[in-house]
C-alpha positions in Angstrom: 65.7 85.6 128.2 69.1 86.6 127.8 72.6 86.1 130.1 72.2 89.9 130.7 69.1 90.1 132.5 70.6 87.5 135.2 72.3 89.9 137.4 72.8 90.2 141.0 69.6 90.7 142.7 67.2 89.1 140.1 64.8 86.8 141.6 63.9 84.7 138.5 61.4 81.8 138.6 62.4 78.2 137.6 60.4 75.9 134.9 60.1 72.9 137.6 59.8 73.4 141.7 62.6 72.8 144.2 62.1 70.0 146.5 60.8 72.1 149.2 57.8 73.6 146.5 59.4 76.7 145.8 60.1 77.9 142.2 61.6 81.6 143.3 65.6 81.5 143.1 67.5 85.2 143.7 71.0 85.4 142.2 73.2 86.4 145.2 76.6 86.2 143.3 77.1 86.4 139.3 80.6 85.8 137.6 81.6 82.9 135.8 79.0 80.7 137.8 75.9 81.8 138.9 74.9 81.5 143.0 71.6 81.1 143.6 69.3 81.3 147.0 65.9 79.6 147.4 63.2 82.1 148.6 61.1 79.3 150.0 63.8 76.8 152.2 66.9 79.0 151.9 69.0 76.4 150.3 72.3 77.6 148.0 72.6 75.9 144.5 75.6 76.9 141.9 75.3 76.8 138.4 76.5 77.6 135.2 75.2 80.4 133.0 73.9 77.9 130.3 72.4 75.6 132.2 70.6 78.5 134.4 68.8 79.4 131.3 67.5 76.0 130.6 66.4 75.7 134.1 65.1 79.6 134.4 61.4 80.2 133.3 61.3 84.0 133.6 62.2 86.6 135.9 60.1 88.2 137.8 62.3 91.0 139.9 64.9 92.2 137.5 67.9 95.0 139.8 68.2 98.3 138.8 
């Protein structure tokens, strides 16, 4: 996976669950710190590029 394909819009799927069970994040803002969105509780996390792609497993709804 590469910082490319972690756009707006992607909903990627994260190695280890959040605490509410849910492994689906969607980026909802992407500049110099990524803003993510839990599909399962709702919950807002913000993190850096690098450490997104440690934490990212694959994404599974990539934005035209």
């Amino acid at each position: 996976m590469v910082l490319s394909d972690l756009k707006k819009d992607a909903v990627i799927e994260t190695k280890k669950p959040h605490a509410c069970g849910g492994r689906e994040w969607r980026i909802i803002r992407a500049g110099a710190d990524r803003t993510l969105k839990c599909l399962t509780c709702g919950r807002i996390l913000v993190l850096l590029p690098d450490e997104l792609l440690k934490r990212a497993k694959k994404v599974t709804e990539a934005p035209l």
